[in-house]
C-alpha positions in Angstrom: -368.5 62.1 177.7 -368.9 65.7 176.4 -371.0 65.5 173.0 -371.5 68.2 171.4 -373.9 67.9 167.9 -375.5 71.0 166.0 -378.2 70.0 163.9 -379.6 72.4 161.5 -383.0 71.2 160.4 -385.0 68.0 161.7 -385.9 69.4 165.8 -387.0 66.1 166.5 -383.6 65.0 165.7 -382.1 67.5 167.4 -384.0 66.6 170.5 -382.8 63.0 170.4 -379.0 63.8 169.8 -379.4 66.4 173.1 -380.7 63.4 174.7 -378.0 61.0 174.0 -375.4 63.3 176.4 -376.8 61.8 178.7 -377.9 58.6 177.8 -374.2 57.7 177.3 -372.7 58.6 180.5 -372.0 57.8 184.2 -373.9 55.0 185.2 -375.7 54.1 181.9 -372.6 53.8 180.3 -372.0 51.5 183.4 -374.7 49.5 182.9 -373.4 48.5 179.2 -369.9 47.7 180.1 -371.3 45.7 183.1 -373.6 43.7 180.5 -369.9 42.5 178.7 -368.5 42.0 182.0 -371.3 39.1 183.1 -369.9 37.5 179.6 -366.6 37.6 180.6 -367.4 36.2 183.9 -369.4 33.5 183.3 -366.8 32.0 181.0 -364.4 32.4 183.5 -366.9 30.2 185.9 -367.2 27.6 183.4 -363.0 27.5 182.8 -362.0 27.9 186.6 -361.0 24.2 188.3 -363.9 22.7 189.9 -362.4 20.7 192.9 -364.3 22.4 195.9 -366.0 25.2 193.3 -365.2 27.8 195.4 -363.0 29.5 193.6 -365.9 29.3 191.1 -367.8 31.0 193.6 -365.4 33.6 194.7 -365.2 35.2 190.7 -367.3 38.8 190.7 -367.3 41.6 189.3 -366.2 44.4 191.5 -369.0 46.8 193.2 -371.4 44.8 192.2 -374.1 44.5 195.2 -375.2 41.3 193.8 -371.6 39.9 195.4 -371.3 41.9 198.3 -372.5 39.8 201.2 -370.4 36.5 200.3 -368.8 35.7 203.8 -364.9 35.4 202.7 -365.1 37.1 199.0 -364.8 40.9 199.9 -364.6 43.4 197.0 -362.0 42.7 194.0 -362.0 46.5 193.8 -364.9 48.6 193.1 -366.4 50.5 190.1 -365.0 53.8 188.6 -367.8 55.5 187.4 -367.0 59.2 186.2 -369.4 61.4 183.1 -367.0 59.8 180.6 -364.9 56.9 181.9 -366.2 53.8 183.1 -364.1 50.6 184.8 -365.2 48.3 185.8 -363.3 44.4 187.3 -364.0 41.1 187.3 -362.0 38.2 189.0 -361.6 36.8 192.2 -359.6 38.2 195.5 -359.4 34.6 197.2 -355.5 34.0 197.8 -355.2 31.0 195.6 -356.4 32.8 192.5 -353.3 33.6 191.2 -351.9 30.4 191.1 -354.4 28.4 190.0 -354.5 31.2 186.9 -350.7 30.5 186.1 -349.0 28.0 188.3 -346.7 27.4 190.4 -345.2 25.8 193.4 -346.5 25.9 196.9 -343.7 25.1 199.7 -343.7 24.7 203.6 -343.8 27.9 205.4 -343.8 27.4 209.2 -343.6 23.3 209.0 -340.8 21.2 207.7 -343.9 19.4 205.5 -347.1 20.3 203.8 -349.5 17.9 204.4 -352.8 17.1 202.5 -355.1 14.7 202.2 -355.9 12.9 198.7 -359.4 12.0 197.0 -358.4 8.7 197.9 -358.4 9.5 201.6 -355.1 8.8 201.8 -352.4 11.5 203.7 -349.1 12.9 201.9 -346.8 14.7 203.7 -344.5 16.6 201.0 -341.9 19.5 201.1 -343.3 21.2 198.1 -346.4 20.4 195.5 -346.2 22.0 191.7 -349.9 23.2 190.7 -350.1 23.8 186.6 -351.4 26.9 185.4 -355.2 26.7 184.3 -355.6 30.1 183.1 -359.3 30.6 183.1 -359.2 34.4 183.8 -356.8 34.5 180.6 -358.4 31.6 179.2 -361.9 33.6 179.8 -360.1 36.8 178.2 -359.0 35.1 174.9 -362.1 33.1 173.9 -364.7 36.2 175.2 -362.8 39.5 174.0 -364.8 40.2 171.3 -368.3 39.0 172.4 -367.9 41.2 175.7 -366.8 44.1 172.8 -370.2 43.2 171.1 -372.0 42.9 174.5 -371.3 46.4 175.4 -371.5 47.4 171.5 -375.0 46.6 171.8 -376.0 47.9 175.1 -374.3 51.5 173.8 -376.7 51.2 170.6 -379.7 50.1 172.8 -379.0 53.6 174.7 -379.2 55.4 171.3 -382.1 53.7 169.9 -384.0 54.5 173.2 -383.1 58.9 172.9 -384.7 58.5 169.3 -387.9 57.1 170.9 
């Protein structure tokens, strides 16, 4: 982010505006966008279906060392971090993500039958099996939007407050 502020008067002022150039770039401004992301995702943790919780476990945000040594959850994608452009992704990159998040059906690909077992213990062999969407990543998205737009809102003005110090 390129500011560019003339101030005729107060140096101190001055000073703290020359200072916010780079307060609010690269990875600071990472840092704020990453504080709305950890809103975003633990909604998503809380709305995700809980049967063996790990695709619970599996939702991240990308690049973030934090989730980098899971054994089976590689990197969703990595940051972008550039002097004026931050991005930064949160979900999950286990196969079944998808359609758990909007449903679908799951048929037989090398066998005649899928077969699965049932909380009750008991065995079902079936040609195809309907899943219904959950939709906690959009879920997530919908309820969250605007706190993770405050979250990062605040960090930003957190940066600003501290180049006046």
């Amino acid at each position: 982010m390129n500011l560019s502020i003339k101030m005729v008067g107060d140096k101190e002022a001055a000073q703290a505006f020359a200072k916010l150039d780079g307060n609010l770039s690269g990875k600071k401004l990472e840092a704020a966008v990453v504080s709305g992301a950890w809103v975003l995702l633990n909604r998503m943790k809380e709305l995700a279906p809980k049967l063996t919780r790990t695709l619970e476990r599996s939702l991240h945000i990308g690049g973030d060392p934090m989730f980098a040594a899971g054994e089976g959850y590689s990197d969703i994608g990595g940051r972008v971090v550039m002097p004026d452009y931050v991005k930064v992704e949160v979900g999950t990159n286990i196969i079944y993500g998808p359609i758990q998040e909007f449903g679908g059906t799951i048929r037989a690909k090398n066998k005649p039958y899928l077969v699965f077992q049932t909380k009750d213990g008991s065995w079902h062999s079936v040609k195809s099996v309907q899943i219904p969407p959950v939709g906690y990543m959009r879920g997530a998205y919908a309820e969250k939007k605007d706190a993770v737009i405050q979250e990062v809102d605040e960090a930003i003005d957190d940066m600003i407050r501290d180049a006046f110090k």
